[in-house]
N, C-alpha and C positions, 0 to 999 in steps of 0.2 A: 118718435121711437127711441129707446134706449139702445146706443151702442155697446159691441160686444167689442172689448180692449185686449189684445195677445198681451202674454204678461212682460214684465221685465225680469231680466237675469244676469246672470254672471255670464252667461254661454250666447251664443246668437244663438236665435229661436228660430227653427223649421219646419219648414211646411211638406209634410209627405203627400205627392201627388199621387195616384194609386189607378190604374186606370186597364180596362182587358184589352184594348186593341189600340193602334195608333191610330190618335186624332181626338181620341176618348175626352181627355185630361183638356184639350186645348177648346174640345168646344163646351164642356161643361162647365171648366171654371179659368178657362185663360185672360178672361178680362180683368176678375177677383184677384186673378194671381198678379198679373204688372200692378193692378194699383195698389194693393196689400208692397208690391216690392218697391213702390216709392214713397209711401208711410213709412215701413219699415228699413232701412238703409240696413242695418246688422240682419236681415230675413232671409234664406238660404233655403230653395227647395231642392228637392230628390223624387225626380219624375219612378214609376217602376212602370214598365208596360208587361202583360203578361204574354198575350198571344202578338202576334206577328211574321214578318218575313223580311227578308233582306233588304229590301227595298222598301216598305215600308217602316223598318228600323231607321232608315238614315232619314224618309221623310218629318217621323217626330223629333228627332233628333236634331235636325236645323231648324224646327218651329220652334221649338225648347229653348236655345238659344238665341234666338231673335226677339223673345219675349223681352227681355231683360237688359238693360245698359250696360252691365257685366257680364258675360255667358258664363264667366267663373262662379257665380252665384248659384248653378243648377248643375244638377249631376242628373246624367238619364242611365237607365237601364234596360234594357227591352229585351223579354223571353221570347221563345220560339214554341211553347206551346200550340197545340190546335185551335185555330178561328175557330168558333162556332160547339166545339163539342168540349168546352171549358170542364162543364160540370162531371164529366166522364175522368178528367184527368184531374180529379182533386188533390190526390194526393203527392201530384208533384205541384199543383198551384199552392197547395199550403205550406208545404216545405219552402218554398221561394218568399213565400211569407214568414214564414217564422226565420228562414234567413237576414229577410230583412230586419225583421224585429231585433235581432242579435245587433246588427249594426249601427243602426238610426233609431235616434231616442226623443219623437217626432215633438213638436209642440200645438202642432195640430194636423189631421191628416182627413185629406180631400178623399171620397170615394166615391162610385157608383150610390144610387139609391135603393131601399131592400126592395122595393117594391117595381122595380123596372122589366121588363118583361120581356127583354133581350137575356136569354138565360145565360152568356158573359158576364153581361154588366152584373145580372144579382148574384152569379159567384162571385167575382169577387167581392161584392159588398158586404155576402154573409161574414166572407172569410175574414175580411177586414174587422167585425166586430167580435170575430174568434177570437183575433188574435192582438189586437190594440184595444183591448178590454179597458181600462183605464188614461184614454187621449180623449180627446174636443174631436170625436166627428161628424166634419159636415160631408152629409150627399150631395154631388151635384146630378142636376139635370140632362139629360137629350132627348131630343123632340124627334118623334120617330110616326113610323106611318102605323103603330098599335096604338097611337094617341093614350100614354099610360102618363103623361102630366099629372104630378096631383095639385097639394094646397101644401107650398113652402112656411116654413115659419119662419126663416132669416134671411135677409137681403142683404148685398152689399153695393147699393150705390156704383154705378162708373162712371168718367167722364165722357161723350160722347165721342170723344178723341179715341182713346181707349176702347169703346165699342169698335170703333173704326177699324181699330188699326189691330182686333182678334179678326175680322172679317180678311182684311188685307192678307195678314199670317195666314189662315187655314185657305184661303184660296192660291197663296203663292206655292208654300210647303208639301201639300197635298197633292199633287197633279193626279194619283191612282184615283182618287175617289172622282174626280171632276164629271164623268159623266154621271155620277147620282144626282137624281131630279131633289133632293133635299139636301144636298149641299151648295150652299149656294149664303149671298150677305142675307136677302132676305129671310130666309127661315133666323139667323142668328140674331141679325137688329131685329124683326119682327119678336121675336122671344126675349129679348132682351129690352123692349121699350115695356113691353104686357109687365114685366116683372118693376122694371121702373113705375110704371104707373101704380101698382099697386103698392110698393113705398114711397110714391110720393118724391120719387128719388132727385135734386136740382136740377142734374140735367136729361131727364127725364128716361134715363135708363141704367139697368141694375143685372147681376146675376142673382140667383135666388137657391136655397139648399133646404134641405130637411136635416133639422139639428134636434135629437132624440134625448142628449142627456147634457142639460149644462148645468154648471155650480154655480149659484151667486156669491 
């Protein structure tokens, strides 16, 4: 398979995490994201979460940080928006968007998939292509009991170190969610070896994204 290379610049180059609830961001593409941050040593993300509560702010918020050998490398955010009734309050979801856009001038930005059928996850994903019109966006995945998986076109490889140790994070970080029957290592390595096997990946597991518009 042909790799896809972030570019080189003058600036360090950033990764916009973009995600509707805490936990979003870390199980869709938290394994992409350490290993992308040990390739890239100059890569710097900026978590945004839109919906949330208090307690679940500070639980993304020390996942966030423990990604990474530097926590100085990540900046989080977290709204207070409405769980679940996202699509009602759009017009303060998109202002928080185009707030961001004013600030962070991404070099690529992680989002929901359009086609998820948690109607969080697809607002923001629509919003995302509202409003980062001209960025590299990949969708990431979550595995959900609507079974709305589709057919990824881009993989990214992980070490199975790294698979490990996304599983470790979201089960230490997380304690609100702990009694969901899908939260758990299995759903995550399980989704994550399926996706490695389908790239063929060395150490036989990958996250995987839907990327709709790249340049050669």
């Amino acid at each position: 398979m042909t790799p896809l290379l972030l570019p080189d610049g003058p600036t360090d180059p950033l990764a916009l995490c973009l995600g509707a609830h805490c936990d979003d961001i870390e199980i869709g593409c938290g394994a992409t994201l350490m290993t992308l941050a040990r390739r890239h040593p100059r890569l710097r993300f900026h978590w945004s979460v839109f919906t949330s509560d208090e307690r679940r702010a500070g639980e993304t918020r020390a996942a966030a940080h423990r990604m990474f050998d530097d926590p100085r490398r990540v900046t989080v955010e977290v709204h207070d928006l409405r769980t679940s009734w996202l699509p009602q309050q759009w017009g303060e979801a998109k202002e928080l968007m185009e707030s961001l856009k004013a600030r962070v001038d991404p070099t690529l930005v992680f989002t929901h998939r359009l086609e998820d059928r948690h109607q969080d996850h697809r607002t923001v994903a629509e919003l995302t292509w509202n409003t980062f019109r001209d960025h590299l966006v990949l969708e990431y995945e979550i595995a959900k009991y609507e079974g709305d998986l589709g057919s990824p076109n881009l993989f990214v490889p992980v070490s199975l170190a790294v698979a490990r140790r996304k599983t470790e994070i979201l089960l230490a970080c997380f304690p609100s969610q702990a009694g969901r029957d899908w939260f758990d290592a299995d759903t995550w390595l399980g989704q994550m070896r399926l996706r490695g096997l389908e790239c063929h990946a060395p150490e036989r597991h990958a996250e995987a994204f839907h990327a709709r518009k790249l340049i050669l």
